[in-house]
C-alpha positions in Angstrom: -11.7 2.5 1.4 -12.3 6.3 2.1 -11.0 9.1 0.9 -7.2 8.6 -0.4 -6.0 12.1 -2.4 -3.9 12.7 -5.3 -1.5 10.1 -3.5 1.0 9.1 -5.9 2.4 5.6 -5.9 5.2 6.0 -3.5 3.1 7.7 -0.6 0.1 4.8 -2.2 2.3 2.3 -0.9 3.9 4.0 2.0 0.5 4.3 3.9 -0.5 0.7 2.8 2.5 0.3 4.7 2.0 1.5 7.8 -2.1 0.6 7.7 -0.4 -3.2 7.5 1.4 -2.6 11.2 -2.2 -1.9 12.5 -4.5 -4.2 14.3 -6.8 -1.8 13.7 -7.2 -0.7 10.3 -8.6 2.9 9.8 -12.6 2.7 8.6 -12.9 5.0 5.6 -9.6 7.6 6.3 -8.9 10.7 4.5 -5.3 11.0 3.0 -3.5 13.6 2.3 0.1 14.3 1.4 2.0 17.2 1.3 4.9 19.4 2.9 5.0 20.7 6.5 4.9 24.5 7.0 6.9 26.1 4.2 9.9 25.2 2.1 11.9 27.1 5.0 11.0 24.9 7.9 9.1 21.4 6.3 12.5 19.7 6.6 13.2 20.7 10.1 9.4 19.9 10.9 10.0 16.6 9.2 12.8 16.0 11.3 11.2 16.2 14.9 8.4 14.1 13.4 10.6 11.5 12.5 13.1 11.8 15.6 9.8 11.4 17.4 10.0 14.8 19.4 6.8 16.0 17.5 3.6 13.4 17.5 1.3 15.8 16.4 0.2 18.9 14.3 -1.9 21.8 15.0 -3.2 24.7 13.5 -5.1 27.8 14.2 -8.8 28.0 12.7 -8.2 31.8 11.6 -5.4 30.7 9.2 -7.6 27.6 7.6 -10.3 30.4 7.2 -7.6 33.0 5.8 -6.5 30.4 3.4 -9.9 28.9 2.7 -8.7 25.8 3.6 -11.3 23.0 5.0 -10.8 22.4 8.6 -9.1 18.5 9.6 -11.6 16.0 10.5 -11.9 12.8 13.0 -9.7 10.2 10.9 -7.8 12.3 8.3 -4.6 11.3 7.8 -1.2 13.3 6.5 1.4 12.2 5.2 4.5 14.9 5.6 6.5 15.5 2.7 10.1 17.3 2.7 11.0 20.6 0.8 11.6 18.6 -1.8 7.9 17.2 -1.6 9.3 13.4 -1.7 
């Protein structure tokens, strides 16, 4: 099934959700959840995702290096959170 983490039951059943509108279904995805930039702007950032004037995210290697963060990989998935992380 791949790589699904810490995904609570909600955002479980949300991306079960949206794999069920594909024709393709994802082989072996990486999920992640979690909030959008920082408390100030996730819900704004949320916003243009769901408005559909953002399709995409992107992110400077310095800062995943900074933050010792792994880098995103070919057929990881995230699932955007608001402030409120719901």
């Amino acid at each position: 099934m791949g790589q699904i983490n810490n995904l609570n039951n909600e955002e479980l059943t949300f991306w079960n959700s949206y794999t069920a509108t594909l024709t393709e279904k994802p082989v072996n995805p990486i999920v992640f959840s979690g909030m959008a930039g920082n408390e100030k702007i996730a819900d704004e950032l949320l916003q243009l995702y769901l408005n559909g004037k953002k399709t995409a995210g992107s992110g400077l290697m310095k800062d995943y290096l900074q933050a010792n963060e792994p880098l995103p990989q070919v057929n990881q998935y995230w699932i955007i959170l608001d402030s409120k992380l719901t």
